[in-house]
C-alpha positions in Angstrom: 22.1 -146.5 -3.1 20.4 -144.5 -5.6 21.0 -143.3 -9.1 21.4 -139.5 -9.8 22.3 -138.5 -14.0 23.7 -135.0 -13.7 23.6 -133.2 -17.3 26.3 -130.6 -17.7 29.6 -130.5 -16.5 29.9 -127.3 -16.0 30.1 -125.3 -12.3 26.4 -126.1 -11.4 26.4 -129.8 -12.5 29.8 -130.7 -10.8 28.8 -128.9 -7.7 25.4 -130.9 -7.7 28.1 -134.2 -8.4 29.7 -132.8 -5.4 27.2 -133.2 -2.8 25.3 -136.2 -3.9 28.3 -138.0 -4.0 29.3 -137.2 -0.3 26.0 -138.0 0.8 26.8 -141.5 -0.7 24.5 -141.6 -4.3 26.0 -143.1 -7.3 26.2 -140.0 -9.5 27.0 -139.9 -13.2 27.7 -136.7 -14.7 27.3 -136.8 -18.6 29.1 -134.2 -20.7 28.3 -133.3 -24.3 32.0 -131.6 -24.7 34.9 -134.1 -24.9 36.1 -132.0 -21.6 34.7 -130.8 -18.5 33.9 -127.1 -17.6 34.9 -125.2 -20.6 33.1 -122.2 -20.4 34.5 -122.4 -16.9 37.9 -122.5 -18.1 37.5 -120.2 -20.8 36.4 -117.6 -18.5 39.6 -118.0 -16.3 42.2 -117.5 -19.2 42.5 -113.8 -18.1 42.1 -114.5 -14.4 39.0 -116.4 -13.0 36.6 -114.0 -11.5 35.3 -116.2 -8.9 33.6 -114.5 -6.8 32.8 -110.6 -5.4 34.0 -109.5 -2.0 31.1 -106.6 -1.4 29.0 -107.3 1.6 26.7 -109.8 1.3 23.2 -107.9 2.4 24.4 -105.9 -1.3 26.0 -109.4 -3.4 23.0 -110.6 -2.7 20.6 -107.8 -4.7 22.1 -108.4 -7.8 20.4 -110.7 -9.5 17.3 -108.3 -10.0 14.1 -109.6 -10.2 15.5 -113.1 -9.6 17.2 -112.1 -6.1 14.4 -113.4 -3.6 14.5 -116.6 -5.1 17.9 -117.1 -5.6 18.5 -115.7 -1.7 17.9 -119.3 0.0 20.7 -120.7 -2.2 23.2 -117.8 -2.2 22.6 -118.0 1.5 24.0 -121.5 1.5 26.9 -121.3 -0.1 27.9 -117.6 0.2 30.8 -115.7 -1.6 32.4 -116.8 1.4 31.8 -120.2 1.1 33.1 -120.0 -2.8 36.8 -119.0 -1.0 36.9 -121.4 1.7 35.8 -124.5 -1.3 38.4 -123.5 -3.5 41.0 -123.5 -1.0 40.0 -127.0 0.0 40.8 -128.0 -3.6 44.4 -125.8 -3.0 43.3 -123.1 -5.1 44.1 -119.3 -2.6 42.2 -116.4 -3.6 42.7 -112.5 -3.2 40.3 -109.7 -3.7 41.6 -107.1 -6.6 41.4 -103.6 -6.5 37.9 -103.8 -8.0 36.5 -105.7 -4.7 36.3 -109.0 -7.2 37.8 -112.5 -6.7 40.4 -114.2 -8.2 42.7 -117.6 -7.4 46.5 -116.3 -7.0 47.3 -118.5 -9.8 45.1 -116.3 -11.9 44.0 -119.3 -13.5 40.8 -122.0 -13.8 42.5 -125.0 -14.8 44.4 -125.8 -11.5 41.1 -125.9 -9.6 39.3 -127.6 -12.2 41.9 -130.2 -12.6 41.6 -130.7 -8.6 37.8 -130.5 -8.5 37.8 -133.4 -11.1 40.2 -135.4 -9.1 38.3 -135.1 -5.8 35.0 -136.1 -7.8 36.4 -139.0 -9.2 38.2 -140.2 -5.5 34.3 -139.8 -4.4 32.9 -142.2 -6.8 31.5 -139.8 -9.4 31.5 -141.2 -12.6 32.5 -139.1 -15.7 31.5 -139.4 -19.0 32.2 -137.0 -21.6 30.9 -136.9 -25.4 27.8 -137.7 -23.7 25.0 -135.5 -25.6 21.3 -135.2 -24.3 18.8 -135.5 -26.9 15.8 -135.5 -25.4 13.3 -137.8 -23.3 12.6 -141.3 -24.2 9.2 -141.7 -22.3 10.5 -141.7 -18.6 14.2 -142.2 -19.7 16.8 -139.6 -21.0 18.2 -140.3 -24.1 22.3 -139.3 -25.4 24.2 -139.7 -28.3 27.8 -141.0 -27.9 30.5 -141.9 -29.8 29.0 -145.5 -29.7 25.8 -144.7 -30.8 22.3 -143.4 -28.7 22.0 -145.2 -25.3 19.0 -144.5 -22.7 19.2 -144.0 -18.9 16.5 -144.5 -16.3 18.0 -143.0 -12.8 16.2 -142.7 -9.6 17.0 -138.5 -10.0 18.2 -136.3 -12.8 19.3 -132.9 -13.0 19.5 -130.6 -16.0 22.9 -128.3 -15.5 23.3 -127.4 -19.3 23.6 -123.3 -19.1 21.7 -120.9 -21.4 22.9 -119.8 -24.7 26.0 -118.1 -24.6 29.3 -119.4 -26.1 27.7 -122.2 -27.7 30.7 -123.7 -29.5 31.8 -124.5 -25.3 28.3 -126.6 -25.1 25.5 -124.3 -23.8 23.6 -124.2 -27.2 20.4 -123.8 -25.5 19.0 -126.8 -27.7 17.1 -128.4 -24.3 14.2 -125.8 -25.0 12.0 -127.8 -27.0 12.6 -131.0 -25.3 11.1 -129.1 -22.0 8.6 -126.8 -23.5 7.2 -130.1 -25.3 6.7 -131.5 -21.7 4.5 -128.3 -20.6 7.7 -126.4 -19.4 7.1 -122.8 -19.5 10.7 -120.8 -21.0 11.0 -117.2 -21.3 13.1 -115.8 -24.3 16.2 -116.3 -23.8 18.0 -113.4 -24.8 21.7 -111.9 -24.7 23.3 -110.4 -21.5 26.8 -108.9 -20.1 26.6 -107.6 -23.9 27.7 -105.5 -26.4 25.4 -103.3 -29.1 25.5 -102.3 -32.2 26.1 -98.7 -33.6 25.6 -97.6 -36.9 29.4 -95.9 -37.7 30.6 -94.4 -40.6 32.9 -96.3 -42.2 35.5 -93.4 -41.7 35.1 -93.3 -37.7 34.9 -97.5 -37.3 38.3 -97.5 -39.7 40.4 -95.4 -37.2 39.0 -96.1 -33.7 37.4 -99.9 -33.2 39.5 -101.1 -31.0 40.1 -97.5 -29.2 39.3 -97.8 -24.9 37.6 -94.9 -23.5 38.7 -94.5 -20.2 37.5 -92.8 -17.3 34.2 -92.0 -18.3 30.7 -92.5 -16.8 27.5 -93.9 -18.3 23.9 -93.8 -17.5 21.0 -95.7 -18.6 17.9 -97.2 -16.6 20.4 -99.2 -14.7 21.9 -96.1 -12.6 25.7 -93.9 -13.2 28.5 -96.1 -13.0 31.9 -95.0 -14.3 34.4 -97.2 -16.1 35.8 -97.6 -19.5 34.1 -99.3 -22.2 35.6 -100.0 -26.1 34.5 -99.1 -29.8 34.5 -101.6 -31.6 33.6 -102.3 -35.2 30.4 -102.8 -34.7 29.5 -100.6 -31.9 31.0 -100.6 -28.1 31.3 -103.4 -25.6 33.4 -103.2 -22.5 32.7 -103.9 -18.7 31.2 -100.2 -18.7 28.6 -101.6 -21.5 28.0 -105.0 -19.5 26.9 -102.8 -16.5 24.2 -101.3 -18.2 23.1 -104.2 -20.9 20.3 -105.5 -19.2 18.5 -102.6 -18.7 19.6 -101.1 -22.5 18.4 -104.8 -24.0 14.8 -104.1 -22.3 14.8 -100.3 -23.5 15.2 -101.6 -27.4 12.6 -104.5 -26.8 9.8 -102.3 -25.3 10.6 -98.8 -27.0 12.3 -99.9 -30.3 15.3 -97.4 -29.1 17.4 -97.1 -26.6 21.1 -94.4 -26.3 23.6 -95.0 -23.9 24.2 -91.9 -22.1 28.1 -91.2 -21.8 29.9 -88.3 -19.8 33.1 -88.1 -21.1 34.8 -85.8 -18.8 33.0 -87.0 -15.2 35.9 -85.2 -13.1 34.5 -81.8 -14.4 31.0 -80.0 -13.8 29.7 -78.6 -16.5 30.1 -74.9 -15.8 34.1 -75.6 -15.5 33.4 -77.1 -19.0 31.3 -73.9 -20.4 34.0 -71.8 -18.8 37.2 -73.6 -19.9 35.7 -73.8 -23.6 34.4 -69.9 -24.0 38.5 -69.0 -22.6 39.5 -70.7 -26.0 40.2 -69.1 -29.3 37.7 -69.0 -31.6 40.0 -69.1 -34.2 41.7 -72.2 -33.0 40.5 -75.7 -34.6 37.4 -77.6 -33.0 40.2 -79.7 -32.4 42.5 -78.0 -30.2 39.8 -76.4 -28.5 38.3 -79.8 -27.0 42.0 -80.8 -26.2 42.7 -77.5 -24.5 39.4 -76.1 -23.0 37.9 -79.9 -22.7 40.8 -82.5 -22.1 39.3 -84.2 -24.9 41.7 -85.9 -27.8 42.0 -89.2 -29.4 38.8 -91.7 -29.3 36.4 -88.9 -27.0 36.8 -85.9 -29.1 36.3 -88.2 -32.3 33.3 -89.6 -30.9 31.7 -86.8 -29.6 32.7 -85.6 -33.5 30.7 -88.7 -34.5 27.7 -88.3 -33.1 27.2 -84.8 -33.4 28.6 -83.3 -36.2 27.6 -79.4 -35.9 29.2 -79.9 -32.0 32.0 -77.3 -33.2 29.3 -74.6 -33.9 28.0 -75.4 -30.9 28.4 -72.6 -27.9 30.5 -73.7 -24.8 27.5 -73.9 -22.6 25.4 -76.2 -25.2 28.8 -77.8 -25.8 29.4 -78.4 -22.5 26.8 -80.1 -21.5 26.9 -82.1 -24.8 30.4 -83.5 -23.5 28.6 -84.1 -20.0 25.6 -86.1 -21.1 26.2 -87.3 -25.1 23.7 -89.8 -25.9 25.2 -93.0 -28.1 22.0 -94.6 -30.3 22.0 -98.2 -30.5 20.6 -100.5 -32.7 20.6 -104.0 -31.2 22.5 -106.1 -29.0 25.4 -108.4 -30.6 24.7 -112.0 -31.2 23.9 -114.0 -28.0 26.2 -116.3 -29.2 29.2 -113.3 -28.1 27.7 -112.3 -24.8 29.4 -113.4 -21.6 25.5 -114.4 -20.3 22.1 -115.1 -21.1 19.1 -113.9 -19.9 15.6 -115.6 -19.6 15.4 -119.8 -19.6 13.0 -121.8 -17.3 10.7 -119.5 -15.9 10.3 -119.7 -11.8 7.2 -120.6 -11.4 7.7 -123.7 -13.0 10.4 -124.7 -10.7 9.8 -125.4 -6.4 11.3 -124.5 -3.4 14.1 -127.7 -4.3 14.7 -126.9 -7.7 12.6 -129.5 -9.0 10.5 -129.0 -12.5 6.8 -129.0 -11.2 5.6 -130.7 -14.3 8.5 -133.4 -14.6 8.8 -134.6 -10.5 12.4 -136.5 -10.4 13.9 -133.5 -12.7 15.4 -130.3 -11.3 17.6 -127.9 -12.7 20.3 -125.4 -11.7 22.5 -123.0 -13.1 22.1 -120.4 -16.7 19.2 -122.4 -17.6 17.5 -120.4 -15.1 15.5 -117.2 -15.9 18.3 -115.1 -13.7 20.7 -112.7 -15.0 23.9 -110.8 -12.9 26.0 -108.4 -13.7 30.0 -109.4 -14.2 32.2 -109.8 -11.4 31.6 -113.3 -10.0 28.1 -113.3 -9.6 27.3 -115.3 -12.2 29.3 -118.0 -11.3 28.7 -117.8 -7.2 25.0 -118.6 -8.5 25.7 -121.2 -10.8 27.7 -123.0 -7.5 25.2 -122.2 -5.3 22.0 -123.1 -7.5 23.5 -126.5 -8.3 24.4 -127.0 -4.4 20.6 -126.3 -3.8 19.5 -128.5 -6.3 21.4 -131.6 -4.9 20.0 -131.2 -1.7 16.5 -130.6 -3.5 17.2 -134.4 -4.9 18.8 -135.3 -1.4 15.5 -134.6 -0.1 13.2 -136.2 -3.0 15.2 -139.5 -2.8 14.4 -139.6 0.8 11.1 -139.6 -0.4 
């Protein structure tokens, strides 16, 4: 039997656990945290988002750039194939209104507790406050609660997410450790984020923490419509997520970037124009958004925000100001508050197996990754499916 060190316990590294260990390895899984999978759990305290029940031709596009390699894996183990695993472990799922995923129990830690138990009954060993530090010549070295130990296994497999959250473990600290062995790692960078705006102090005072619902947004990324939140730094909110990547990219290259907001999507502009010249004049900017607009509370106070001569504006300039009002950002927030990262090991340094072409015996899976989705359970189908693939990538090597 051989010996396989999986590093991270979270999704991808206990999925990896998973398969080696029915295929009869001795598999040790060694967790920095002193628990398993909390990023995983953390993400299901609101409902875990499992998975996405869109047809699969589309599920499988969203990973941009990243999509045609990640297609052999997602293949594999399909949102499908998430469903049918977690009700093996006893975990049901339904599909919400929003087409997305979720266990009945709207929680992560009965199928995490279960997952554990079925890894332990197949031999896995678990080891938790188990750190990687680095590379000891051809060993991996950790720091425990007992001192630094060294292990030489036949196969390893790094499984220790990006950047995001870093007080749940994925602090990203593995990059020098690889670049120093010839490891090429793009920036890793926030994603699924929110920005920041520059607010008056008046406007971020009354209305962080305000929703904006039913409204669309453009950017590079396409029109989707949603809600999305100030907050007092700037906005965040699925609505924001959706359009993050491409508004992260826009402030890299150009140094500037606006989300593009229309605030009242159910009406075309000319009902606008004509709705606003009906109201009177003498009436406050106020009462004639609410009245000839719809617009009160956060919307008319943003759209007050950001352009402060709007009320001598005329209805046709004002109109299409409400329809397409531009929101300046200034940076993303901190990677260490997005739900993802972007960037990580780049893919030409990894093969058709997920093994590192400059370290043979070492593959990776999961965030650590250059691969970014959007939210609704993409993230996590590829972290299962990319630490499936790897295992049988090390299934294969050990076979020699």
């Amino acid at each position: 039997m051989k010996q396989v060190a999986i590093i991270g316990g979270g999704p991808a590294g206990l999925m990896a656990a998973e398969v080696l260990s029915a295929a009869g390895h001795v598999v040790t899984v060694y967790e920095a945290m002193p628990t398993f999978g909390r990023k995983f759990l953390l993400a299901g305290k609101s409902g875990l988002n499992i998975t996405h029940s869109e047809a699969f031709s589309r599920f499988a596009e969203r990973f941009g750039a990243s999509s045609v390699r990640l297609r052999p894996a997602l293949d594999a183990f399909t949102p499908d194939d998430v469903r049918a695993w977690a009700a093996g472990l006893g975990t049901e799922t339904f599909v919400g209104t929003s087409g997305r995923v979720f266990p009945t129990v709207m929680k992560a830690s009965p199928l995490l507790r279960a997952w554990l138990r079925r890894l332990e009954a197949q031999g896995v060993i678990l080891k938790t406050r188990h750190r990687w530090t680095g590379f000891d010549g051809d060993a991996y070295r950790f720091q425990t609660s007992e001192g630094e130990i060294t292990v030489r296994p036949d196969a390893a497999l790094l499984a220790l997410g990006g950047a995001s959250w870093p007080r749940l473990g994925s602090d990203a600290a593995w990059v020098p450790w690889l670049k120093e062995k010839s490891v090429i790692i793009r920036d890793i960078q926030p994603a699924n984020c929110g920005f920041d705006i520059a607010w008056s102090e008046t406007f971020r005072e009354r209305f962080a923490g305000e929703p904006l619902k039913s409204v669309s947004a453009t950017s590079d990324a396409g029109t989707f419509q949603g809600e999305f939140v100030i907050s007092k730094h700037g906005i965040e909110g699925s609505l924001v997520y959706a359009h993050s990547a491409a508004l992260r990219d826009e402030l890299t290259k150009e140094g500037q970037a606006a989300l593009i907001v229309d605030l009242m999507p159910g009406r075309t502009a000319e009902r606008l124009s004509r709705d606003l010249s009906r109201q009177d004049t003498k009436a406050s900017f106020s009462n004639r958004l609410r009245k000839g607009a719809g617009l009160e509370g956060a919307k008319g106070a943003l759209l007050r925000e950001l352009v402060p001569d709007a009320n001598r504006m005329a209805s046709v300039e004002l109109a299409g100001t409400i329809k397409a009002l531009p929101i300046p950002l200034l940076r993303p927030r901190p990677i260490a508050e997005s739900i993802s990262s972007a960037g990580g090991i780049a893919w030409d340094q990894v093969d058709e197996n997920f093994m590192l072409k400059p370290l043979p015996g070492l593959f990776t899976a999961g965030e650590m990754l250059d691969w970014e989705a959007p939210t609704g359970g993409y993230l996590l189908t590829a972290c299962f499916a990319t630490g499936r693939a790897a295992a049988k990538g090390i299934e294969a090597y050990l076979q020699g």
